[in-house]
N, C-alpha and C positions, 0 to 999 in steps of 0.2 A: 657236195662231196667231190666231184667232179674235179669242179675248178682247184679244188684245194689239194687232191691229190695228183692233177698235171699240170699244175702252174709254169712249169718248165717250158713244156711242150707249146700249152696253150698261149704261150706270149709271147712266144718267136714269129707268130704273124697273126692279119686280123683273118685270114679264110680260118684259122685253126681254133681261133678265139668263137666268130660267128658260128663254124658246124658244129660248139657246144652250146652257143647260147640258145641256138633257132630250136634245140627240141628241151629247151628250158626256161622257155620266154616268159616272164611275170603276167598274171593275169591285167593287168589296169595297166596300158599300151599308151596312156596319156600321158602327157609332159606334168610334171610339177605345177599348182599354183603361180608359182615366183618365175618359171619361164615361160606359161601361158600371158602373164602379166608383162615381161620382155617382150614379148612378141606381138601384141595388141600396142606397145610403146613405139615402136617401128613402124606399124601396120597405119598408127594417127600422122606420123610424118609422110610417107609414101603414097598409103591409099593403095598399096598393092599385095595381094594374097600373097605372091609369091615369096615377098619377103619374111613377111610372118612363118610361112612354113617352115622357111628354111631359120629361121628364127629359134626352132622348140630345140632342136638335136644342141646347137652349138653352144648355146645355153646352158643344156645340161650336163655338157663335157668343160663349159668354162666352170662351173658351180665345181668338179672333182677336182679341177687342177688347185681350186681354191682352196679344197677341204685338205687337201695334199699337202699345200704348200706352209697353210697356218698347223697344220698336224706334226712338219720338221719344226714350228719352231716353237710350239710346244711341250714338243718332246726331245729339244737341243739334238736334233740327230740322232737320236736313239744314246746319246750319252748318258742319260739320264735311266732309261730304261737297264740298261749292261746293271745298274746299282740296282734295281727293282726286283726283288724274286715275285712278292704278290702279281704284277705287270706278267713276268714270262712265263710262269706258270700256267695262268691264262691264255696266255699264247699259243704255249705248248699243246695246252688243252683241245684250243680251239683248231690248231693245226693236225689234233692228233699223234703229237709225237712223245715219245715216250723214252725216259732214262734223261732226261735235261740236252737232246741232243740239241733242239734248238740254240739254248742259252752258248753251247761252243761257234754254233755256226755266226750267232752274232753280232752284228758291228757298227759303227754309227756312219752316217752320213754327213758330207760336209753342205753347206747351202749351196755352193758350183757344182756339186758331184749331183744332189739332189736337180739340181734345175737343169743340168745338161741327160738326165735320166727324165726329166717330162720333155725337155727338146726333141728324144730320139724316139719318143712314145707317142709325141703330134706329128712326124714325121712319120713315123711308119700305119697310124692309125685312126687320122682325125679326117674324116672324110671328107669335110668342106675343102676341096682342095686351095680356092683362093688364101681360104683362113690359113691352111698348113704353110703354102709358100711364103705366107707377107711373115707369118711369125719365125720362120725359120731364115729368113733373109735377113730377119733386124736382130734376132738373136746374136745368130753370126757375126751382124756388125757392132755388138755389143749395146746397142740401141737402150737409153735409160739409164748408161751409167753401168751396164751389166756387168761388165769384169770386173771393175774397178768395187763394185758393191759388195760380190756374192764372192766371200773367202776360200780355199778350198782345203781350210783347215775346219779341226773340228776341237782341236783345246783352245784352253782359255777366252770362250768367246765370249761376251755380253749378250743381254740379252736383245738388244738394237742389232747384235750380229746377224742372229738366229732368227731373226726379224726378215732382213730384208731380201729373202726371196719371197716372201709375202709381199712387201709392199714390191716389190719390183713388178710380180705380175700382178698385181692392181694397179699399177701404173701404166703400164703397158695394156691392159683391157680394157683401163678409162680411155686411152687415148685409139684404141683399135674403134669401138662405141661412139665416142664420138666423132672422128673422120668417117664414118659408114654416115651418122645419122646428118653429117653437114652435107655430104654428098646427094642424100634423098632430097634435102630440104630444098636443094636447088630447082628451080621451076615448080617450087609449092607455094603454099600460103605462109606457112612455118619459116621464119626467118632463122639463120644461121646459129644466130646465138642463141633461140628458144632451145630449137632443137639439140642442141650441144648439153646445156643444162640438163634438158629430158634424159641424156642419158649418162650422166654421171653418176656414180655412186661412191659413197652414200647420196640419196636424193637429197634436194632442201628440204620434205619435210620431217625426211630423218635425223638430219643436220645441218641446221642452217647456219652453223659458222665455219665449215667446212669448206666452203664458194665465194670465189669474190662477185665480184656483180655481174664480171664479164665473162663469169662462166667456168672460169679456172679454179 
C-alpha cells in the first residue's frame, strides 16, 4: 500500500525508494534460480567469488528491464489498453482509484519515450556503477542502431515496431555478457570463444539455430 499510494514521492530518488523498502523487505533475501545460475556461469570462467556476488543483484535488475521492455510491446504502448475497459478496471482496482479517474489520466507510450524512461531509471538507480556508466555512454551514442530503431511515435506501428526496444536491449545485454565474460577468460583455461557462447542468450541448448559457430 505504501508504494502504491507514494509512487510520486518514492521514485524521485533511490534513499526514498530504500527508507520504504528496508522496513518491507521480502522474507526469502535470495536471488532467483536463473540468476543463481548467471552467477555460477561467471564464477566457472573467473574462479572468483567476487564476481559471482556481484553477479546476483545485476541480474535481477537486467531480468525487470526485460519484463519492461517485452511488457511495451505487448501491450503496443498502452495503445491497446486506452481500448480495454476489462484491462483498466483492474487497474483501477488495483491502484485503488475510484470514479474511472485512472482511465482520464491515461496514455501510451512510444518505444524512444519508453527506453529513454529506463535510460533515466539506470542512471539515477542501478547501483553497479561501471554497469550505469558503460550503458548510459552507449545509450547516448545511440549504440545498436538505437535511434534509428526505437520511433517516438506511437500510431500506426507494426508489430516489429513495438518489438524493438525489446530486441534493442537484448542486443545490448548479449553483447554487455559477453565483453565481461572474454575479459575474465583472459589468463584462464576458457578460451575467448567458449566463454562468449557461455553467455549468450538464448543458450545452445535452448536454441541451437540461434548461433553460428563462432559465437555470434
Amino acid at each position: 500500500d505504501t508504494l502504491r499510494t507514494n509512487w510520486i514521492d518514492i521514485s524521485s530518488s533511490r534513499n526514498k525508494l530504500m527508507s520504504v523498502l528496508s522496513v518491507a523487505l521480502p522474507a526469502n533475501k535470495e536471488y532467483s534460480d536463473e540468476c543463481t545460475k548467471e552467477s555460477k556461469k561467471f564464477l566457472s570462467i573467473s574462479g572468483r567469488t567476487s564476481v559471482t556476488a556481484a553477479r546476483g543483484s545485476t541480474c535481477a535488475a537486467w531480468r525487470l528491464f526485460h519484463v519492461v521492455s517485452v511488457g511495451l510491446a505487448e501491450r503496443m504502448g498502452g495503445t491497446d489498453a486506452s481500448r480495454d475497459d476489462v484491462m483498466l478496471r483492474d487497474v483501477d482496482a488495483a491502484l485503488g482509484v475510484v470514479g474511472g479517474k485512472h482511465r482520464r489520466r491515461h496514455r501510451a507510450f512510444s518505444p524512444k519515450e519508453a527506453a529513454d524512461i529506463l535510460r533515466n531509471t539506470i542512471d539515477a538507480f542501478l547501483t553497479c556503477e561501471v554497469c550505469r556508466k558503460d550503458f548510459i555512454e552507449q545509450y547516448d551514442r545511440c549504440d545498436y542502431g538505437r535511434c534509428d530503431r526505437l520511433t517516438d511515435s506511437t500510431e500506426n506501428l507494426s508489430d516489429f515496431d513495438w518489438r524493438e526496444f525489446s530486441m534493442y536491449l537484448w542486443e545490448y545485454h548479449n553483447g554487455v555478457s559477453t565483453s565481461i565474460a572474454r575479459k575474465l577468460a583472459k589468463g584462464s583455461r576458457v578460451s575467448e570463444t567458449r566463454a562468449t557462447i557461455s553467455q549468450l542468450w538464448p543458450s545452445v541448448n535452448d536454441c541451437l539455430s540461434c548461433q553460428a559457430e563462432d559465437g555470434s
